[in-house]
C-alpha positions, 0 to 999 in steps of 0.5 A: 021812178022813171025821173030816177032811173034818169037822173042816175043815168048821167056819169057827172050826176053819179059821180056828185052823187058818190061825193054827196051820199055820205051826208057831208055837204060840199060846196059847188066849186068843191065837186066842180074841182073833183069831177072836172066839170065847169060850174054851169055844167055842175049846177045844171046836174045838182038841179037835177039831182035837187028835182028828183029830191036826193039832194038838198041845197044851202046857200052860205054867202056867194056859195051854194052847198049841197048834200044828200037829203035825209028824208029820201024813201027806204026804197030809193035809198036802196037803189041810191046806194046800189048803184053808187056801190056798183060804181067803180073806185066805190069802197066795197064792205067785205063780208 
């Protein structure tokens, strides 16, 4: 849990996260483009995000395209989704 709670910690790794945890796949050049951030900074924290199992990865010709693993514990889901609820700009459901 401790390798969770770190991965989470980063704003760049949040933000991929909030992107990738509606299943769609995206490519790396598509988050690098959105988040600002350059392409060796993007894959350094998609490797981390990979390592602790939240997301999957697919190589498609020179392109990587990455996106949520659907085979992630109830209990980690529920604090995925908590935390990317909890974000700001995130669509909140009305009750």
């Amino acid at each position: 849990m401790h390798e969770l709670m770190s991965a989470l910690a980063d704003p760049t790794r949040l933000g991929a996260l909030r992107l990738l945890w509606d299943g769609r796949e995206r490519c790396v050049c598509e988050l690098m483009e959105t988040l600002g951030v350059t392409q060796s900074r993007m894959s350094r924290h998609l490797g981390v995000l990979k390592a602790v199992g939240l997301v999957i990865d697919r190589r498609d010709a020179q392109w990587v395209r990455y996106r949520r693993n659907p085979i992630i514990a109830a209990p980690v889901v529920a604090v995925v989704d908590a935390v990317v609820m909890a974000m700001p700009g995130a669509r909140k459901e009305i009750a």
